[in-house]
Structures are given as C-alpha cells and as structure tokens.
The first five atom37 places (N, CA, C, CB, O) and aatype in JSON, in Angstrom:
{
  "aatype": [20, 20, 20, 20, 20, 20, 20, 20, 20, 20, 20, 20, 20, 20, 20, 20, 20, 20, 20, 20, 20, 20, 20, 20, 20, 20, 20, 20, 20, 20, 20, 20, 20, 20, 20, 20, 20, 20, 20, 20, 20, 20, 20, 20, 20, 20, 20, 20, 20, 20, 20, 20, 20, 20, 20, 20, 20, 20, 20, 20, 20, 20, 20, 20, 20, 20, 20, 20, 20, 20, 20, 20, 20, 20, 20, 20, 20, 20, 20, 20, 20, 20, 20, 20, 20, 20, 20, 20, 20, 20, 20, 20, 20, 20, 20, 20, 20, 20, 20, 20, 20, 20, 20, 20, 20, 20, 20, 20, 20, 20, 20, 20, 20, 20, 20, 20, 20, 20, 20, 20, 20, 20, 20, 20, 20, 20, 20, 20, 20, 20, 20, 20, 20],
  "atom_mask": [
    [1, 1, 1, 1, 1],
    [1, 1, 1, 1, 1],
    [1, 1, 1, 1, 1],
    [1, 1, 1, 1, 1],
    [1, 1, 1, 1, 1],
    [1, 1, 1, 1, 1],
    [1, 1, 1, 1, 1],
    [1, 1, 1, 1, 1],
    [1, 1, 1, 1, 1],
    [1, 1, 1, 1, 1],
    [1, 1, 1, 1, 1],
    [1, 1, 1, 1, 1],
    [1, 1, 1, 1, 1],
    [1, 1, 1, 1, 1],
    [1, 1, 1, 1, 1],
    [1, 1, 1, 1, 1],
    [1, 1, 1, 1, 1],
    [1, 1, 1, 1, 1],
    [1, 1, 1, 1, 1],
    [1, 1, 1, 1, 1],
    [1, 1, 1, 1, 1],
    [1, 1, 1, 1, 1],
    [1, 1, 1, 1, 1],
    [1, 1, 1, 1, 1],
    [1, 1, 1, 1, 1],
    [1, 1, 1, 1, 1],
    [1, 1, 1, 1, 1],
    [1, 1, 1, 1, 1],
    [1, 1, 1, 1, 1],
    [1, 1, 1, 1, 1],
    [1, 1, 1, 1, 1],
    [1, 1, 1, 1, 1],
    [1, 1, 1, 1, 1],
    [1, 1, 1, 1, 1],
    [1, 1, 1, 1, 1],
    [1, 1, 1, 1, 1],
    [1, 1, 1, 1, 1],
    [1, 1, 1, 1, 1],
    [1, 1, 1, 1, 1],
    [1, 1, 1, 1, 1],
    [1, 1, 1, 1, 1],
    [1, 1, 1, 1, 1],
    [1, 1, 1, 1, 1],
    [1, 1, 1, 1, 1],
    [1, 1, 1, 1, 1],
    [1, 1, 1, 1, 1],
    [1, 1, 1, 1, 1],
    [1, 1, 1, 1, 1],
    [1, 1, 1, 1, 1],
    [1, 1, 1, 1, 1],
    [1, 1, 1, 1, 1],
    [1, 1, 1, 1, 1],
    [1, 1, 1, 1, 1],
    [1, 1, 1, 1, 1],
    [1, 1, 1, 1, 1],
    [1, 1, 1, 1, 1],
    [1, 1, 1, 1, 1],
    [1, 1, 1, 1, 1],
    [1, 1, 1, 1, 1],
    [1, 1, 1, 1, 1],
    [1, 1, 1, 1, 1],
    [1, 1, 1, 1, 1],
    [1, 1, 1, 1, 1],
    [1, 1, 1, 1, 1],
    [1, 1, 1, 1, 1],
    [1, 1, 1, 1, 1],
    [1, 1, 1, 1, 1],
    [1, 1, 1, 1, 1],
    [1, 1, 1, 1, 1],
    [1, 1, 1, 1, 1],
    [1, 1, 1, 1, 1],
    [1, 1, 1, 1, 1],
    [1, 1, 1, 1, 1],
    [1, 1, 1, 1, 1],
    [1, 1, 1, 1, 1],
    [1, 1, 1, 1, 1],
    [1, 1, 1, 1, 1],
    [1, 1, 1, 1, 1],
    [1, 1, 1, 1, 1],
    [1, 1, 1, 1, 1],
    [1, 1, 1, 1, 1],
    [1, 1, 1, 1, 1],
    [1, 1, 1, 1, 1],
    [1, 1, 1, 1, 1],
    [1, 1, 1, 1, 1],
    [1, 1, 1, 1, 1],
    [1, 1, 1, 1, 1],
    [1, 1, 1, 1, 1],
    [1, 1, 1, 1, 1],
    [1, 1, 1, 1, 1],
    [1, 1, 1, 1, 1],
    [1, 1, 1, 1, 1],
    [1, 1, 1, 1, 1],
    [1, 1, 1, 1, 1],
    [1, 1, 1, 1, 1],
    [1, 1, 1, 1, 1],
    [1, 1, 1, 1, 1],
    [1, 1, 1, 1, 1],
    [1, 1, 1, 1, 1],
    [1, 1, 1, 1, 1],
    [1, 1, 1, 1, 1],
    [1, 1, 1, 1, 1],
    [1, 1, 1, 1, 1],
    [1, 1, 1, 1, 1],
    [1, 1, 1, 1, 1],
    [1, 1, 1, 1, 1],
    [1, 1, 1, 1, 1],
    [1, 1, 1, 1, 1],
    [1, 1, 1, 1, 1],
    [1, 1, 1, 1, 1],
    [1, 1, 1, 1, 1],
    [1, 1, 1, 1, 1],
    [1, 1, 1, 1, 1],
    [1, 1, 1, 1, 1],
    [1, 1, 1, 1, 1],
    [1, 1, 1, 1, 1],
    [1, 1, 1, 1, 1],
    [1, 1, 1, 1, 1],
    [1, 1, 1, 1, 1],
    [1, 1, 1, 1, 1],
    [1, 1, 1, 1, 1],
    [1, 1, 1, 1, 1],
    [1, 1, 1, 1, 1],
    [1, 1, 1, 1, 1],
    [1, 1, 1, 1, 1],
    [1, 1, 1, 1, 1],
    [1, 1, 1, 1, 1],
    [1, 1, 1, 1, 1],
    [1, 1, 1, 1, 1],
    [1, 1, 1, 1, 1],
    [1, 1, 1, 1, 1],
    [1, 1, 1, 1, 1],
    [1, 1, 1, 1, 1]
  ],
  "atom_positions": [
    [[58.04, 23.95, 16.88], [56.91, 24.3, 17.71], [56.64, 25.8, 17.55], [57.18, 23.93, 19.2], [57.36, 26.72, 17.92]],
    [[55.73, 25.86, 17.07], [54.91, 27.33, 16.88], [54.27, 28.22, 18.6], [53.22, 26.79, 15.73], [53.21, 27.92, 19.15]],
    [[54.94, 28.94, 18.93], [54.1, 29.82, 19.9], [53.79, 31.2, 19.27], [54.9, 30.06, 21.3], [54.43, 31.97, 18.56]],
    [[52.78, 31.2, 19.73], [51.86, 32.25, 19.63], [51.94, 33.61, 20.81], [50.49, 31.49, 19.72], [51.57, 33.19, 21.91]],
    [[52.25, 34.81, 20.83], [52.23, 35.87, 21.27], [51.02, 36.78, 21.72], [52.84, 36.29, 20.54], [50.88, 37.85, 21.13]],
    [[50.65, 36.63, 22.13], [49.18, 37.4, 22.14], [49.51, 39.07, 22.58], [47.98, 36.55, 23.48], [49.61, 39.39, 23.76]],
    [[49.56, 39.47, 22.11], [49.36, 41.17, 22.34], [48.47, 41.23, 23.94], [48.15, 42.02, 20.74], [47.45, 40.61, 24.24]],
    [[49.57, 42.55, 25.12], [48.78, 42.75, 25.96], [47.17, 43.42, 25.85], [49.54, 43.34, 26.62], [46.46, 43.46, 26.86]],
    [[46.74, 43.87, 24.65], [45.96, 44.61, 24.7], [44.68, 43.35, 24.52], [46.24, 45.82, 23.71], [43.56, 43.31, 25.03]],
    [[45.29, 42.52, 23.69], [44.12, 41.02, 23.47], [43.81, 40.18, 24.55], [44.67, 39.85, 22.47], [42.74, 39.58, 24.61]],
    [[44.86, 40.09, 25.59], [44.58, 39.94, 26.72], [44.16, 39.82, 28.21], [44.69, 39.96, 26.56], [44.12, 39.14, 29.24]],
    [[43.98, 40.6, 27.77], [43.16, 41.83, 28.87], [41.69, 41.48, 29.24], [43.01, 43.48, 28.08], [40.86, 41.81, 28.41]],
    [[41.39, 41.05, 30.02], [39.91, 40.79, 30.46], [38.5, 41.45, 30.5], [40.0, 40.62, 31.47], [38.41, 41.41, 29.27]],
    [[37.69, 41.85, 30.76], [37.01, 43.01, 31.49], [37.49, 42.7, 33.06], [35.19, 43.01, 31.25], [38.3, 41.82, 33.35]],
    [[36.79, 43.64, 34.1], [36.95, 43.57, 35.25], [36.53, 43.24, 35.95], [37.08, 44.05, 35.57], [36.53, 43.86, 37.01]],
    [[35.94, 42.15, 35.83], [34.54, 41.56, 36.56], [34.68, 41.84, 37.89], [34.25, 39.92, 36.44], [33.9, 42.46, 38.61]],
    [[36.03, 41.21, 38.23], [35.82, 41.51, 40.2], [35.57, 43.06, 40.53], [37.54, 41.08, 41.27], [34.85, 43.32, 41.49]],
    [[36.07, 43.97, 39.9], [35.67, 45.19, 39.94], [34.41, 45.62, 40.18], [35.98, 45.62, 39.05], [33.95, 46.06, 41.23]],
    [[33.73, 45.42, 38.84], [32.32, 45.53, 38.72], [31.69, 44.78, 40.14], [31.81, 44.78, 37.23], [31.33, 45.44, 41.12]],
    [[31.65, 43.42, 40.08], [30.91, 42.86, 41.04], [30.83, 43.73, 42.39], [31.46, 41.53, 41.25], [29.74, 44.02, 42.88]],
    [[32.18, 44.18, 43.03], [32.29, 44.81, 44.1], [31.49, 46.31, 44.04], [33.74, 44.86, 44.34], [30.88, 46.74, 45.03]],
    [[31.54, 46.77, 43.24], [30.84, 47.9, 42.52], [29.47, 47.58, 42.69], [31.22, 48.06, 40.99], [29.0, 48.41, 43.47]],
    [[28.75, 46.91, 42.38], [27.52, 45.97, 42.14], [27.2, 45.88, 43.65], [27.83, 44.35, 41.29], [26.06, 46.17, 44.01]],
    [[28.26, 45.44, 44.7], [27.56, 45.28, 46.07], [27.36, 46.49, 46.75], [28.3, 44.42, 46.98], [26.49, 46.66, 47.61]],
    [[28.37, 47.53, 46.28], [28.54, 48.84, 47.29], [27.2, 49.41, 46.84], [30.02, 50.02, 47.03], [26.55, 50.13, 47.6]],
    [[26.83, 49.13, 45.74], [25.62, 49.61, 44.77], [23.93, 49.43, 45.77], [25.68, 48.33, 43.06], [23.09, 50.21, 46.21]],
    [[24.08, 48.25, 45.76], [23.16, 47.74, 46.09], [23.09, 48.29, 47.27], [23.15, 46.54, 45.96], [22.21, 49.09, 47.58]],
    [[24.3, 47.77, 48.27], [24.5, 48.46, 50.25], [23.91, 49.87, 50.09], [26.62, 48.76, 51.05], [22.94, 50.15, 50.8]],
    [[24.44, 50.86, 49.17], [23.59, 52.1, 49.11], [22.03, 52.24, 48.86], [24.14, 52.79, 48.15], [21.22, 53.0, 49.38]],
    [[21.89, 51.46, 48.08], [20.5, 51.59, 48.02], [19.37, 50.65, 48.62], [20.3, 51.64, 46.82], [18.14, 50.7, 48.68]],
    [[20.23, 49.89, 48.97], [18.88, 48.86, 50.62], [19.42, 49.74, 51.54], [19.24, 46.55, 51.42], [18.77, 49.45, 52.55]],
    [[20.23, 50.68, 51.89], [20.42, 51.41, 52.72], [19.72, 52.66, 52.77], [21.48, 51.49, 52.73], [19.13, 52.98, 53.8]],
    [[19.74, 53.42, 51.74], [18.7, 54.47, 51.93], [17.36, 54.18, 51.43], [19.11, 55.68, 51.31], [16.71, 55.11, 50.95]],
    [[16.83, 52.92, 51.49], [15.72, 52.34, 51.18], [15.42, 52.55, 52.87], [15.79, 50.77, 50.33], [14.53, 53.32, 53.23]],
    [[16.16, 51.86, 53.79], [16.07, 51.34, 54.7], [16.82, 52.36, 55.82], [16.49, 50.04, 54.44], [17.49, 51.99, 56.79]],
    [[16.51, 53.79, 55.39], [17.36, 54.86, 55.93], [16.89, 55.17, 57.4], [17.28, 56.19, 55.0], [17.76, 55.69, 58.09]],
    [[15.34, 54.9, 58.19], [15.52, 55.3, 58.89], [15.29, 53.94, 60.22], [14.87, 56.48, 58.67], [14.85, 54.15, 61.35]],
    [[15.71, 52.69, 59.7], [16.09, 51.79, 61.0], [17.78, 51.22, 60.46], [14.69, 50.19, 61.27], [18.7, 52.03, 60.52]],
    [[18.08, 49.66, 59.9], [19.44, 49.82, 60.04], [20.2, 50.5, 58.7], [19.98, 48.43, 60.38], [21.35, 50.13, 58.44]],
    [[19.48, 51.56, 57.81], [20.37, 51.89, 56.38], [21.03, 53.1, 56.91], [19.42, 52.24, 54.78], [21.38, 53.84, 55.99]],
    [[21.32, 53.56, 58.11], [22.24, 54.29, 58.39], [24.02, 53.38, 58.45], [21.63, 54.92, 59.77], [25.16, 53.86, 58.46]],
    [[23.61, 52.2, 58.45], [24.65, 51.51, 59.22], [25.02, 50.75, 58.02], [24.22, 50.65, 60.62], [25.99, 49.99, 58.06]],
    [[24.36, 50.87, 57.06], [24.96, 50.43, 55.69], [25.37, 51.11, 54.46], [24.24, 49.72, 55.24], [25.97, 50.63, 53.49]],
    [[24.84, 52.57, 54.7], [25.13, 53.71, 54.07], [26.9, 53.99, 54.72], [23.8, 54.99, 54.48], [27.92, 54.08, 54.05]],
    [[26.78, 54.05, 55.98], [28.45, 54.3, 56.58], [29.16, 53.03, 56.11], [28.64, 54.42, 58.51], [30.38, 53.17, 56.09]],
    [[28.81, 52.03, 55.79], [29.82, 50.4, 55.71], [29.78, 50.76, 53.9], [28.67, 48.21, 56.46], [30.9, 50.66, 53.39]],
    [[28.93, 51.07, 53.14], [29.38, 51.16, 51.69], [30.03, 52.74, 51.3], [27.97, 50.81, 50.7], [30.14, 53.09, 50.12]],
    [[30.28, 53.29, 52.01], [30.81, 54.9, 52.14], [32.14, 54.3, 52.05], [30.44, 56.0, 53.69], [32.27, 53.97, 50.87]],
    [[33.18, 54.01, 52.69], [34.28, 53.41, 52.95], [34.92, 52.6, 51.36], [33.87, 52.39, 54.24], [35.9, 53.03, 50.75]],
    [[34.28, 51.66, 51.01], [34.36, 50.53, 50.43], [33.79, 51.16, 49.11], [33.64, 49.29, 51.14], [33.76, 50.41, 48.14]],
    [[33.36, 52.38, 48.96], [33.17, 52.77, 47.08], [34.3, 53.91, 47.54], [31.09, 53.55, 46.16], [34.87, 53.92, 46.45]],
    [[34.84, 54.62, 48.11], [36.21, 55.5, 48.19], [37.22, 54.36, 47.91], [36.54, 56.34, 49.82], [37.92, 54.56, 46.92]],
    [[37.42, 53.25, 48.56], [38.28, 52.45, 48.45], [38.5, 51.95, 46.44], [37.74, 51.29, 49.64], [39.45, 52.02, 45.67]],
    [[37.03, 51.45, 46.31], [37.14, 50.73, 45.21], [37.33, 52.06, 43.72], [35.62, 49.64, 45.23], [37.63, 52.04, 42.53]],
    [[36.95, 53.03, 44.71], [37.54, 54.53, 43.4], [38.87, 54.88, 43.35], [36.93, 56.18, 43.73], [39.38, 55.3, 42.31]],
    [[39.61, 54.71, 44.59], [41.1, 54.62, 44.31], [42.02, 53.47, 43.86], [41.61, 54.96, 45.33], [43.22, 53.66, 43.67]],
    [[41.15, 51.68, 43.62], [41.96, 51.33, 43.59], [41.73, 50.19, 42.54], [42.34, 51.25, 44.72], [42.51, 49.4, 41.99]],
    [[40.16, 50.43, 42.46], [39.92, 49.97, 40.97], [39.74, 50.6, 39.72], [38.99, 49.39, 40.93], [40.23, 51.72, 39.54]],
    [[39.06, 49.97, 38.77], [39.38, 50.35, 37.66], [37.83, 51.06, 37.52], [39.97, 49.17, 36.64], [36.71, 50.68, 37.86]],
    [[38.41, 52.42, 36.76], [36.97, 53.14, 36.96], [35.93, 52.97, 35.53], [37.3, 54.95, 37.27], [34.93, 53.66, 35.71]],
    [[35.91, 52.59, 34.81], [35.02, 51.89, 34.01], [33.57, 50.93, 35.0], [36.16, 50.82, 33.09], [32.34, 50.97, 34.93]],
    [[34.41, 50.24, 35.74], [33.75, 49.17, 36.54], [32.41, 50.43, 37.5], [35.29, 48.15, 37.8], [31.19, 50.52, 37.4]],
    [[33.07, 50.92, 38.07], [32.07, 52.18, 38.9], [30.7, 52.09, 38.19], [32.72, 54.02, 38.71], [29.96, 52.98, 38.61]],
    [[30.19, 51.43, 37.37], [28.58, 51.54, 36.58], [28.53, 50.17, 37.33], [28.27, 51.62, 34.45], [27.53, 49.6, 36.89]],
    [[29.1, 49.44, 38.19], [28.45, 48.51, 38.36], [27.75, 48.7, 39.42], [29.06, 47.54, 38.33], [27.11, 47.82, 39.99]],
    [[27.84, 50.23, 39.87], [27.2, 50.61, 41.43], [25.77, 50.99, 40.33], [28.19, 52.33, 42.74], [24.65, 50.6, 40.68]],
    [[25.91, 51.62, 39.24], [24.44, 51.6, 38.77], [22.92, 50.46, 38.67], [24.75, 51.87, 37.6], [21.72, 50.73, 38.66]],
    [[23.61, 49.23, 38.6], [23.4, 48.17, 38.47], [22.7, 47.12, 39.72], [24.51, 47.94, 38.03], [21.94, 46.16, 39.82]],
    [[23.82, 48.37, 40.84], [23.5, 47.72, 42.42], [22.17, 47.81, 43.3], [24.46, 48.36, 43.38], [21.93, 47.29, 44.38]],
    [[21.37, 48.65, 42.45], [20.14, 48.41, 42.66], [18.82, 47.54, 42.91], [20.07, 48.74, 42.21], [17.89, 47.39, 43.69]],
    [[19.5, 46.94, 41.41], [18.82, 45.44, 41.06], [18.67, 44.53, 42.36], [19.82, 44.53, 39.94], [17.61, 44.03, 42.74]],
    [[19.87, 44.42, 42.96], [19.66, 43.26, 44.49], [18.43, 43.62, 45.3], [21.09, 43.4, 45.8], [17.52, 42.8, 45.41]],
    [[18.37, 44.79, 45.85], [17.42, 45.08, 46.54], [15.78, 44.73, 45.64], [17.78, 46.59, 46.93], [14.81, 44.6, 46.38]],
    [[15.63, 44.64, 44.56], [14.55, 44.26, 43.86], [14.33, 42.99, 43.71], [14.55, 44.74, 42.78], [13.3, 42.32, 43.74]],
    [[15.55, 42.72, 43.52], [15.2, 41.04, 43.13], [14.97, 40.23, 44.46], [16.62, 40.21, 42.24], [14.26, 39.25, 44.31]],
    [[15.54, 40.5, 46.04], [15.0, 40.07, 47.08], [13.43, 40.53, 47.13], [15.84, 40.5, 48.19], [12.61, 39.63, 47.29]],
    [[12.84, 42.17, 46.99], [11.36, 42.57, 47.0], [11.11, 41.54, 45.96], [10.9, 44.25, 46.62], [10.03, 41.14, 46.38]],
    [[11.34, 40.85, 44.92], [10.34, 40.08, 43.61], [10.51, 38.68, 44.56], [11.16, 39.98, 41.45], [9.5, 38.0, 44.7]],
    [[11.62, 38.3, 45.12], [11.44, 37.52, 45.63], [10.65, 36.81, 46.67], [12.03, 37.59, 45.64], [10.08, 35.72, 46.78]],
    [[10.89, 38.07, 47.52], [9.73, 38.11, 48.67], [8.2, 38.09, 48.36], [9.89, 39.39, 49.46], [7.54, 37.65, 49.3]],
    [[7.65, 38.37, 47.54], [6.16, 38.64, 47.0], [5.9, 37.53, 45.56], [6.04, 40.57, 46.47], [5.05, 37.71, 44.69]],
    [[6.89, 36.39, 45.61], [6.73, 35.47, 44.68], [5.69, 34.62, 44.4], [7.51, 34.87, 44.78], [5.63, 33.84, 43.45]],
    [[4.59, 34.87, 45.59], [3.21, 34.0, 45.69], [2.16, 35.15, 45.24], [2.85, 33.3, 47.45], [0.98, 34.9, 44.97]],
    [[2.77, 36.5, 45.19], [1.49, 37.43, 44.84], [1.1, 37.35, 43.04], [1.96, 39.27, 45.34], [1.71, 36.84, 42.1]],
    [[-0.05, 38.02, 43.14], [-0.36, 39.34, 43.47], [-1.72, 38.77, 44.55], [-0.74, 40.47, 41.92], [-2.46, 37.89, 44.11]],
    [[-1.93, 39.28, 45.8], [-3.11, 39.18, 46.47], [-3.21, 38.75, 47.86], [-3.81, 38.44, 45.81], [-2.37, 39.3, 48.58]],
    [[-3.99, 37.92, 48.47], [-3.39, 37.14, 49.77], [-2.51, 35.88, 49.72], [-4.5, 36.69, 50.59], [-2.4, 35.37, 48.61]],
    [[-2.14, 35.55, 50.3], [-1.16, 34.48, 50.25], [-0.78, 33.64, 51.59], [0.05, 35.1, 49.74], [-0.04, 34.21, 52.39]],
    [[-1.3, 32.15, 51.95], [-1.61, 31.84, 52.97], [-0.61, 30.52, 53.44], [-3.04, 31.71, 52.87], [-0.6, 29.37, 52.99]],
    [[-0.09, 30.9, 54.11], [1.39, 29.61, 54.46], [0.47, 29.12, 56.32], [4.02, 30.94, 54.76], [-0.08, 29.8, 57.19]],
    [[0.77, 27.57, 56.15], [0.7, 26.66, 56.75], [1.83, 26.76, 58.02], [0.76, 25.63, 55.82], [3.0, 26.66, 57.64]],
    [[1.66, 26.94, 59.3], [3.02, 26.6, 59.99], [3.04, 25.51, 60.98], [3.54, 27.77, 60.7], [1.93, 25.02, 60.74]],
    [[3.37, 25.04, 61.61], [3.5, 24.2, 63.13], [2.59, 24.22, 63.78], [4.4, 24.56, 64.08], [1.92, 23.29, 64.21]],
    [[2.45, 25.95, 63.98], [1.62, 26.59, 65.16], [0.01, 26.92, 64.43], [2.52, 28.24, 65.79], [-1.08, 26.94, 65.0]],
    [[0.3, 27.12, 63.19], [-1.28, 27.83, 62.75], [-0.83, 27.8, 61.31], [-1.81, 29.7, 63.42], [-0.11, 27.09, 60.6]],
    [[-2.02, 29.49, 61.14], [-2.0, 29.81, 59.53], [-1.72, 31.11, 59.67], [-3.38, 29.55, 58.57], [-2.27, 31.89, 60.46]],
    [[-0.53, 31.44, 58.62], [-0.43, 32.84, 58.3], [-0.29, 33.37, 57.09], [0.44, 33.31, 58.86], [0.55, 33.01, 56.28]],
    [[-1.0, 34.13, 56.95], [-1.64, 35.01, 55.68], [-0.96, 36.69, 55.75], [-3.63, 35.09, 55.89], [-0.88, 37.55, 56.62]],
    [[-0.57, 36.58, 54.39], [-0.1, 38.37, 54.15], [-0.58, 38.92, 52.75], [1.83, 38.64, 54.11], [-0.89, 38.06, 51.93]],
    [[-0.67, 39.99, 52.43], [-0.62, 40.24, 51.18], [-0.31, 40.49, 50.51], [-0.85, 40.46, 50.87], [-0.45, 41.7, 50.34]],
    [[0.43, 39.76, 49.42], [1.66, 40.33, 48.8], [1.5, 41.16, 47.29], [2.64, 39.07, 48.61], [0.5, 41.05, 46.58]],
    [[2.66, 41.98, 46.97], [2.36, 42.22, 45.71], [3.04, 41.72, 44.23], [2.39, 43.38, 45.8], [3.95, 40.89, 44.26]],
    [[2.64, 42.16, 43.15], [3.08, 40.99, 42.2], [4.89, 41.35, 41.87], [1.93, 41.05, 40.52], [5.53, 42.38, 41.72]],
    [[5.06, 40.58, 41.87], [6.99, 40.07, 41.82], [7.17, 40.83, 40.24], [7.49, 37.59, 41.74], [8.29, 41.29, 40.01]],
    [[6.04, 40.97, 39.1], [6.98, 41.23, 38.0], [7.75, 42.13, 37.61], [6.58, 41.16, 37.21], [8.74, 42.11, 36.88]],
    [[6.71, 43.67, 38.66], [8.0, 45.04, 38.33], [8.65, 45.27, 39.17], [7.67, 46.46, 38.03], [8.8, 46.49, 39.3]],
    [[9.37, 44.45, 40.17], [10.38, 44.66, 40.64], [11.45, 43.62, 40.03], [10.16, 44.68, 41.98], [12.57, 43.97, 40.41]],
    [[11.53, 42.31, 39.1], [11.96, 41.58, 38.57], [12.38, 42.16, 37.37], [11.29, 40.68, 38.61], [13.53, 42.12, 36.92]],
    [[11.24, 42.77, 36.77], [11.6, 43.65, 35.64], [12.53, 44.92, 35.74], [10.42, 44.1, 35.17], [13.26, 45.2, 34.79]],
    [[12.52, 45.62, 36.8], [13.12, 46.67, 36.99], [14.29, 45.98, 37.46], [12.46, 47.68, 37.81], [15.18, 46.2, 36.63]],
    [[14.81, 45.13, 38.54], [16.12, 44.53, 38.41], [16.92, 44.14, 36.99], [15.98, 43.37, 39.12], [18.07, 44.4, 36.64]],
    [[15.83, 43.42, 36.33], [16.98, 43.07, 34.89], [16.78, 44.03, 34.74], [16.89, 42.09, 33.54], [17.87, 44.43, 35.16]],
    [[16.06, 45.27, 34.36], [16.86, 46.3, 33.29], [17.99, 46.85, 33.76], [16.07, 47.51, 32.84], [18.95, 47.17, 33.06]],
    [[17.88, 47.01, 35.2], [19.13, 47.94, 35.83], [20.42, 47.2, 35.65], [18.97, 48.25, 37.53], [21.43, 47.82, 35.33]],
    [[20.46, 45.54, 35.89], [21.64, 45.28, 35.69], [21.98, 45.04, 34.02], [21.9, 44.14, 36.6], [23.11, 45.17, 33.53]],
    [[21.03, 44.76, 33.43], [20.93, 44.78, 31.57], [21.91, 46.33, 31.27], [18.67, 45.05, 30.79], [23.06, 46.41, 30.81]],
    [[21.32, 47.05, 31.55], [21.95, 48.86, 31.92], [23.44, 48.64, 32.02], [21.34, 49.73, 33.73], [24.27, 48.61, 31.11]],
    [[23.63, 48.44, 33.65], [25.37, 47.98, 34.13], [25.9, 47.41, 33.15], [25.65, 46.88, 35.38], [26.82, 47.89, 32.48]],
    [[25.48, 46.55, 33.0], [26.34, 45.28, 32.15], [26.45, 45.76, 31.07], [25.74, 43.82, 31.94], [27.63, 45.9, 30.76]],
    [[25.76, 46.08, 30.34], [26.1, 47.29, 28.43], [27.11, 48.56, 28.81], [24.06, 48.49, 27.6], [28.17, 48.79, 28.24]],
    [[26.5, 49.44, 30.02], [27.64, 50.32, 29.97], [29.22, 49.61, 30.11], [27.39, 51.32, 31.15], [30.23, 49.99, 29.51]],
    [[29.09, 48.45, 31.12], [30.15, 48.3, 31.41], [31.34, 47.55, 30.35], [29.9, 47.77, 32.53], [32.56, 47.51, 30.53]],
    [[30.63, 47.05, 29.34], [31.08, 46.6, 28.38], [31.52, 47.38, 27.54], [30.44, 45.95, 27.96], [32.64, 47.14, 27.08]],
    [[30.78, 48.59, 27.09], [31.0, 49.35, 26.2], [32.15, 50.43, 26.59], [29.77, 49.84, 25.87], [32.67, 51.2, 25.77]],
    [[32.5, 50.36, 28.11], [33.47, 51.53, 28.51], [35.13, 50.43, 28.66], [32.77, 52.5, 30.41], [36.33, 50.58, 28.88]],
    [[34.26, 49.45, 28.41], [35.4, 48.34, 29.18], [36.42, 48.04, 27.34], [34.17, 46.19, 30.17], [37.61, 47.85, 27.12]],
    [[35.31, 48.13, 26.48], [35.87, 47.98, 25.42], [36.52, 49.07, 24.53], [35.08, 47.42, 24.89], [37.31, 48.85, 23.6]],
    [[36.0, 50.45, 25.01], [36.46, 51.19, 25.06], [37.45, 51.85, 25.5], [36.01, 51.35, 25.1], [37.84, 52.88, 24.93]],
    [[37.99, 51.4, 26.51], [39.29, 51.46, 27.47], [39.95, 50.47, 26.64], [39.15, 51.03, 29.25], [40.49, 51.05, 25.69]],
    [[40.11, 49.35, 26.61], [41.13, 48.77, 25.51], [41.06, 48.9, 24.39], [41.3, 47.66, 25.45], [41.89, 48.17, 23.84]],
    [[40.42, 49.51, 23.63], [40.63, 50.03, 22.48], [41.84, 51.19, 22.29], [39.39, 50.47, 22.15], [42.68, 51.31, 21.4]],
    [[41.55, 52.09, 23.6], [42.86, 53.36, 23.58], [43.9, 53.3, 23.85], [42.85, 54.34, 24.23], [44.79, 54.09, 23.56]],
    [[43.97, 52.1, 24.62], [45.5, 51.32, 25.17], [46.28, 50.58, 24.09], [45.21, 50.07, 26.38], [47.34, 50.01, 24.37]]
  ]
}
C-alpha cells in the first residue's frame, strides 16, 4: 500500500473563514458610516472590536477582505431598486404604493468589482504567503 505525504506547504488552504469575517467587519463599517448619523454609530462601535480582534488573531493576508466589505451594502441598494429605473408600483391589502427607484446596475456593478478586487488580492497574497513558507 502506497501512502502519499503531502508536504505542509501543499496543504494549506486559503483562509476563507478569515476573509469572510473580514468581509463582514468590512461591510459593518461601511453600512455604518453610510448610515453614520441614525444607527451607524452603533455599528461602527460593534465592527471596531471585531477587526482589532480579527488583526490579532487572524491571518493578515485575509484583512483585504474588509476591502471587499463594501460590496454588501450595494448589493442590498441593487437589491432594493430591482424594479427600477423610474416609478415602481406594488399592490398591498390596504391600497397602492408607489416609489421611485433607481437602476440596480451600478450598484451591482460596483459590488462585483469590489469583491472581484478582495478576492484577487486575496488570492494573490494568500499564494504568496505560501510560497515563502
């Protein structure tokens, strides 16, 4: 029976849970100072905590995934305005309500690039870190 050895360095993953967490503190900062003067005070202090934490105790390659954390807050705005560009008229129980929304594509667009962005740096530092190890 043949076993195979794999070298720690071949083994080695990227850091996804890293990143991801990176990715939320990302985002909490920036729907937070989006949203700085009703509750993004209160999410600016809750992702303050939790990117000190994830700088001492993750892996710092991953830290671009706070670049990335932007994207959320866009992709809920593309989401929200998914019937625009113009008025947009929903049926309810009680009546009719109409808003005007705007068009979903550059905030959809600007989400993928930001996380397109994250995700290349994070690869390229991630592969770069096991390369020196």
């Amino acid at each position: 029976m043949h076993s195979s050895i794999v070298p720690a360095q071949e083994r080695r993953s990227p850091e996804w849970g890293w990143f991801l967490a990176w990715l939320a503190v990302g985002g909490c900062l920036a729907l937070g100072l989006a949203a700085l003067l009703s509750v993004g005070v209160v999410l600016v202090i809750l992702a303050t905590p939790a990117a000190v934490f994830l700088f001492r105790k993750g892996h710092r390659t991953a830290v671009v995934g706070a670049l990335a954390g932007p994207a959320l807050p866009l992709f809920y705005l593309a989401y929200l305005n998914r019937g625009g560009p113009g008025d947009v008229c929903r049926t309810t129980a009680t009546g009719l309500s109409c808003t005007d929304e705007y068009t979903p594509v550059p905030f959809l667009v600007g989400g993928a690039l930001l996380v397109a962005a994250g995700l290349l740096a994070f690869l390229v530092l991630d592969r770069r870190r096991r390369g020196t190890n």
